[in-house]
C-alpha positions as CSV (number, residue, x, y, z in Angstrom):
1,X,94.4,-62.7,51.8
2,X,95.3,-59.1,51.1
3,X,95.4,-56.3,52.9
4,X,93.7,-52.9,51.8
5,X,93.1,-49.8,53.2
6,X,90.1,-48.8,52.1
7,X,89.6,-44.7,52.1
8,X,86.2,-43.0,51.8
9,X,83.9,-40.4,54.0
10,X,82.4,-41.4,57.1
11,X,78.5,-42.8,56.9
12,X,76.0,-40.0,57.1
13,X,78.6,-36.9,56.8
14,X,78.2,-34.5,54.5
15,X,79.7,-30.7,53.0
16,X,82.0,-29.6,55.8
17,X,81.5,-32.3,58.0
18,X,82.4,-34.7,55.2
19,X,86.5,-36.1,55.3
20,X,89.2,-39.2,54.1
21,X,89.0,-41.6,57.0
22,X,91.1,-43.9,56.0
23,X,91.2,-47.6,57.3
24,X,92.5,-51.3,57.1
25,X,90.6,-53.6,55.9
26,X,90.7,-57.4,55.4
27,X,90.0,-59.5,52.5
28,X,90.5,-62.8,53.0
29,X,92.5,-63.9,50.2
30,X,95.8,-64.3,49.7
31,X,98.1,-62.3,47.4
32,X,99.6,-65.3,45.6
33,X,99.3,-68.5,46.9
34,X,100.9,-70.4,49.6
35,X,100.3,-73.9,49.3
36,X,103.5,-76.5,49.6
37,X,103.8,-79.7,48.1
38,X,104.7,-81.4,51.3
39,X,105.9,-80.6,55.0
40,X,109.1,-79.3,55.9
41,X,110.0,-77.9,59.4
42,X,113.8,-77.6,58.6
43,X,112.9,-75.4,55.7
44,X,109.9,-73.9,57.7
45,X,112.8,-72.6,60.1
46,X,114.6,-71.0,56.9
47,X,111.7,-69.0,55.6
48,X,111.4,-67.6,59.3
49,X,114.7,-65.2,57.4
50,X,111.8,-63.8,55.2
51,X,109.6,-62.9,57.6
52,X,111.0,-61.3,60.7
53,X,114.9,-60.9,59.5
54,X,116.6,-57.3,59.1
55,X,115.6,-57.3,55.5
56,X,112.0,-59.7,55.8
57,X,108.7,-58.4,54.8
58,X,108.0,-57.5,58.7
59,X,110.7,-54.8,58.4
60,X,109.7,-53.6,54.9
61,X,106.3,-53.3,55.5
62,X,106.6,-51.2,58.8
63,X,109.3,-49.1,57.1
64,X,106.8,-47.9,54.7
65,X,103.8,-47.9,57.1
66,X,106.0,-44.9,58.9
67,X,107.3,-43.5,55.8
68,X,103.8,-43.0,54.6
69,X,102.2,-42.0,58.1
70,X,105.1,-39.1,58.2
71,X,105.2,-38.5,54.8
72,X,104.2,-34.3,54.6
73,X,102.5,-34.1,51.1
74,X,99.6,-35.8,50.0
75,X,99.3,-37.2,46.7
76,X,101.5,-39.5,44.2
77,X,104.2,-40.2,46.9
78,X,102.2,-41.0,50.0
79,X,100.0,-43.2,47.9
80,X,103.1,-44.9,46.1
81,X,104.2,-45.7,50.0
82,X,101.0,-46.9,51.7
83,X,100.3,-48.8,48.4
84,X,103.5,-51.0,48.8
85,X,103.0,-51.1,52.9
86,X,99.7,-52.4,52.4
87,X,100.9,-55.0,50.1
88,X,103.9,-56.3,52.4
89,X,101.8,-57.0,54.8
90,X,99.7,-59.2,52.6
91,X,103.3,-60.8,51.7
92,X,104.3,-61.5,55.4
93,X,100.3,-63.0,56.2
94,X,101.8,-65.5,52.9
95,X,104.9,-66.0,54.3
96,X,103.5,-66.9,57.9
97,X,100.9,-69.5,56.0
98,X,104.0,-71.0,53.9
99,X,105.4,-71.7,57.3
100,X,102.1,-72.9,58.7
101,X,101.5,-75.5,55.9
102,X,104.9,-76.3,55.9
103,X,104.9,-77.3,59.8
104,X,101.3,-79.3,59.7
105,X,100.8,-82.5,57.8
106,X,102.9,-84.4,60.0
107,X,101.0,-87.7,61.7
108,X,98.9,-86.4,64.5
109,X,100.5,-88.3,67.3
110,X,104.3,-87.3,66.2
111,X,102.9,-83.5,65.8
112,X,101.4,-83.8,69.5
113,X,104.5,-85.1,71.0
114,X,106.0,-82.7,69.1
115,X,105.3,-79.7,70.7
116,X,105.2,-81.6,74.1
117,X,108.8,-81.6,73.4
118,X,111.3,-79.6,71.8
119,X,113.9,-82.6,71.6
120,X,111.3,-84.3,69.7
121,X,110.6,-81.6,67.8
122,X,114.5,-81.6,66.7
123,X,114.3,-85.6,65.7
124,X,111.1,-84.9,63.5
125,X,112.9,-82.8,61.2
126,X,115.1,-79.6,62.8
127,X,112.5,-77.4,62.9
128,X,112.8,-74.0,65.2
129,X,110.9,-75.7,68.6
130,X,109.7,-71.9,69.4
131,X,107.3,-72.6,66.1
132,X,106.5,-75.5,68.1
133,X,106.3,-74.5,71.9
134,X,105.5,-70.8,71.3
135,X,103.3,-70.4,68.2
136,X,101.9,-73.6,67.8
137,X,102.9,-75.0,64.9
138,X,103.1,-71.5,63.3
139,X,105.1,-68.6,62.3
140,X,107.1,-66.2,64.6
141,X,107.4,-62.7,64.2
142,X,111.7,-63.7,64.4
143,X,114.6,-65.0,62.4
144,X,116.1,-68.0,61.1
145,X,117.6,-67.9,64.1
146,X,114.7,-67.0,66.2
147,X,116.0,-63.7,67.2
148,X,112.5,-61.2,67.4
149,X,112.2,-58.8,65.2
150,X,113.2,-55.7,66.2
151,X,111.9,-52.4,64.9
152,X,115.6,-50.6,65.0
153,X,115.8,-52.3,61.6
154,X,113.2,-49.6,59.9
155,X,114.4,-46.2,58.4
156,X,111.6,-43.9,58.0
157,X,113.4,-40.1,58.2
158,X,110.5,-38.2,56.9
159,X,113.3,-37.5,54.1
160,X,112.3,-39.3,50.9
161,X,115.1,-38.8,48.8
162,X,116.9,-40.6,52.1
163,X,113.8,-43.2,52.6
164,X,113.4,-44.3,48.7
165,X,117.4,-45.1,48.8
166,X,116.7,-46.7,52.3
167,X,114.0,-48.4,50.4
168,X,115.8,-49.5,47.1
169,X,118.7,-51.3,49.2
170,X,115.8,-53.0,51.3
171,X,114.6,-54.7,48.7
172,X,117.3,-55.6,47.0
173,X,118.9,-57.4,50.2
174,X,115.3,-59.3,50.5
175,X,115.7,-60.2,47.0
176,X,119.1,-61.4,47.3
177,X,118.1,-63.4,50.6
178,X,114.8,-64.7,48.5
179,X,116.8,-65.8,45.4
180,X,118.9,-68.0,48.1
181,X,116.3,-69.4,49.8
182,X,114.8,-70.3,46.2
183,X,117.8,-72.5,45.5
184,X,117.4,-74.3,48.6
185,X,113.9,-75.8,48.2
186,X,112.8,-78.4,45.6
187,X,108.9,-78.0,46.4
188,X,107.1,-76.9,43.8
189,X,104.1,-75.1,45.5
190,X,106.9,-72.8,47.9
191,X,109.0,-72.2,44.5
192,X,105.9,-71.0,42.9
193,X,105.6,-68.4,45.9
194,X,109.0,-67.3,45.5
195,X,108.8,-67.1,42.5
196,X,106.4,-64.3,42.5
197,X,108.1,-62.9,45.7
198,X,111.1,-62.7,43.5
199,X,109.1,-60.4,40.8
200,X,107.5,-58.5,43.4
201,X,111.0,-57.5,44.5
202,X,111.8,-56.4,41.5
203,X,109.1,-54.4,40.6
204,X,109.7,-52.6,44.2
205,X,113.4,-51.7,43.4
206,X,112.3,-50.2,40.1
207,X,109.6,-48.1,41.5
208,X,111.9,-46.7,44.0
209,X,115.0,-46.0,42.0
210,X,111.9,-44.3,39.3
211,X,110.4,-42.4,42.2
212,X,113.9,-41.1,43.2
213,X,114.3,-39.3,39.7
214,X,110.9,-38.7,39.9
215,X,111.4,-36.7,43.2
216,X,114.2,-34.5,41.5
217,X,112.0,-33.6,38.4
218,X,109.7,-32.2,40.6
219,X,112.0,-30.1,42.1
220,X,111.9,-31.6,45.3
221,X,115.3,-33.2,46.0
222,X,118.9,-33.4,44.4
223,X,121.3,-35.7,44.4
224,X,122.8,-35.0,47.8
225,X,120.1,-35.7,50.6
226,X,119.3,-33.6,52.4
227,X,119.9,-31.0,49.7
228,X,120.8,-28.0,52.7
229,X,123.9,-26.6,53.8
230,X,125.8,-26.9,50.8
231,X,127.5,-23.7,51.3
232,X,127.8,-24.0,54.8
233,X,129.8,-27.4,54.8
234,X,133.9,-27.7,54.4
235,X,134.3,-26.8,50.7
236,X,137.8,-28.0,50.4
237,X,136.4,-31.6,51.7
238,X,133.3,-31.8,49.8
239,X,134.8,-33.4,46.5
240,X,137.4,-36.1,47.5
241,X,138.0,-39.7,48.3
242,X,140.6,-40.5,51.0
243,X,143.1,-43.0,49.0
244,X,143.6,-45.1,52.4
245,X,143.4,-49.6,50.7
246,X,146.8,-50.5,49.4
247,X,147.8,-50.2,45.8
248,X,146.5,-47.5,43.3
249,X,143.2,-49.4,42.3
250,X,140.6,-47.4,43.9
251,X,141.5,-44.9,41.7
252,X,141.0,-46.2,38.5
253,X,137.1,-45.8,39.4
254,X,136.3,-43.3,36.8
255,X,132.6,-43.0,37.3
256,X,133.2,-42.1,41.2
257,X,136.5,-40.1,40.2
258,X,136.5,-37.7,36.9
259,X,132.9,-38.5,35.9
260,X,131.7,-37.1,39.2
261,X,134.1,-34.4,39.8
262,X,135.5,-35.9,42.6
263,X,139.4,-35.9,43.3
264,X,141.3,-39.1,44.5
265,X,143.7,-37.9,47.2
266,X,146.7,-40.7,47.2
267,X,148.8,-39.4,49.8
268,X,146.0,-38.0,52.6
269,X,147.0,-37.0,55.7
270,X,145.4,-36.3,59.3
271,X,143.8,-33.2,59.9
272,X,143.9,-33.7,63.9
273,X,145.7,-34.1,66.7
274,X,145.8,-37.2,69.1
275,X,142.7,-38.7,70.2
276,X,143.3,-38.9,73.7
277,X,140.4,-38.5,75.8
278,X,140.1,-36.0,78.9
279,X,140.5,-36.6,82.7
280,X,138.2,-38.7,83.9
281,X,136.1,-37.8,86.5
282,X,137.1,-39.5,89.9
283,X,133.6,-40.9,90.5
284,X,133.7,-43.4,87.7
285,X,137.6,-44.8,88.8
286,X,139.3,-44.8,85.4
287,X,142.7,-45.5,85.1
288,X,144.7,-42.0,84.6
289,X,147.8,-40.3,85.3
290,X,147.5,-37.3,87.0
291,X,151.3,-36.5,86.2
292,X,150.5,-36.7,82.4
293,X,148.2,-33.9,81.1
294,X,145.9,-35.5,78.4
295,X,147.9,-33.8,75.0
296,X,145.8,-33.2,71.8
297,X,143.0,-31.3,74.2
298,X,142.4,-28.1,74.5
299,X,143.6,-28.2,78.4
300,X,146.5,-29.7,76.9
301,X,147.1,-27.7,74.5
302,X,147.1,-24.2,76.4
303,X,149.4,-25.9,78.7
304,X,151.8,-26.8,76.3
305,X,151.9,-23.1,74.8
306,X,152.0,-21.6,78.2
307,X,155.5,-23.8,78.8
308,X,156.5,-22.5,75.1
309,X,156.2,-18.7,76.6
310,X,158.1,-19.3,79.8
């Protein structure tokens, strides 16, 4: 099954009155197919990583639903985003019938007792009992470990010099966490899947890291995003890596160092005073000594300048 959205004017409007309305539609075929050889809960409850994990298709595809939906100019970009939001989607509806198939096929009585119980469940073959007890023998929109997805894990700035780096490192930590999953199942039918998961990842790095360039040809971004404020920042500490690991190592980096223009400073040293927080106030009981003015703030500080002057 994929997942299109289909764009085109409204029935029976015309000239003025005529617009995009744009729209989900779906087609009941899947992208690839999702067919194993043979059950397996235990490796039903791994896959649950590629659907509702920090890096699964759940988060990618909502990432770039918002991306697109805020995205401010019409045209190669927006479509490039919605394009690859419509397709993860199609890829988690794959993933969630991977983990479908791979839960059914069991003997009818042992699947019924099953989800009667979660101890059962276990003793069948370790599979998550929430795919038992709460979807029924499906997919949860959760982890490996069955923590929900949460939708913290999107970035969606309305910055897309930000977003298509965002973007980039998505995909390459679902592609690291699909190439291990790969090497942990010898099923055909859910290697086949991955498999073209795995070159779907790729493709999806590529595009962003080419859209990135693609976004400073046109004049659009720089390297540094946002490109604002340049002039406004701390000049002296806009060029220079704080030497702070032990042993002279991290600056033998020559693309980061010389090839960049940026300055290795081996002996930094603090630019402030004590952190040392301020009086609390005597509502919320914090432990403080009134006979010891907080140094390092400014309080402190014109006290200790005023005892200087007498």
């Amino acid at each position: 099954m994929r997942w299109l959205p289909a764009i085109g004017s409204a029935p029976g409007t015309t000239g003025a009155d005529e617009r995009d309305h744009r729209v989900f539609r779906h087609t009941k075929l899947l992208q690839f197919e999702a067919k194993p050889e043979k059950p397996d809960p235990v490796y039903a409850h791994k896959l649950q990583e590629l659907i509702g994990g920090a890096f699964g298709e759940m988060t990618v595809t909502m990432q770039y639903l918002f991306q697109g939906w805020n995205c401010r100019i019409e045209g190669k970009y927006k479509d490039l985003i919605m394009d690859t939001a419509t397709e993860e989607i199609g890829h988690v509806e794959m993933l969630a019938t991977m983990v479908a198939r791979l839960l059914e096929g069991a003997p009818a009585t042992a699947t019924a007792e099953a989800v009667k119980d979660p101890v059962m469940a276990a003793v069948l073959g370790g599979m998550d009992p929430q795919q038992a007890i709460v979807a029924g023998g499906g997919a949860l929109p959760a982890d490996s470990n069955g923590y929900p997805w949460n939708g913290k894990y999107i970035v969606a700035s309305g910055n897309l010099l930000a977003d298509f780096r965002a973007n980039a490192a998505a995909e390459a930590q679902g592609r690291l966490q699909t190439a291990r999953l790969y090497n942990m199942t010898d099923d055909p039918g859910v290697k086949a899947m991955l498999k073209f998961n795995l070159a779907r990842d790729t493709v999806h790095q590529r595009q962003w890291l080419a859209a990135i360039e693609e976004l400073k040809a046109d004049g659009l971004e720089d390297d540094v995003a946002p490109n604002a404020l340049l002039d406004e920042e701390d000049q002296t500490h806009n060029h220079t890596i704080w030497h702070l690991s032990d042993g002279p190592d991290g600056a033998k980096g020559t693309s980061w160092t010389t090839g960049a223009g940026i300055e290795y400073l081996m002996d930094p040293q603090p630019l402030g005073g004590p952190g040392t927080a301020p009086k609390p106030d005597p509502a919320l009981y914090g432990t403080y000594a009134p006979l010891q003015d907080a140094k390092g703030t400014a309080k402190g500080k014109a006290k200790e300048v005023k005892n200087k002057l007498t």
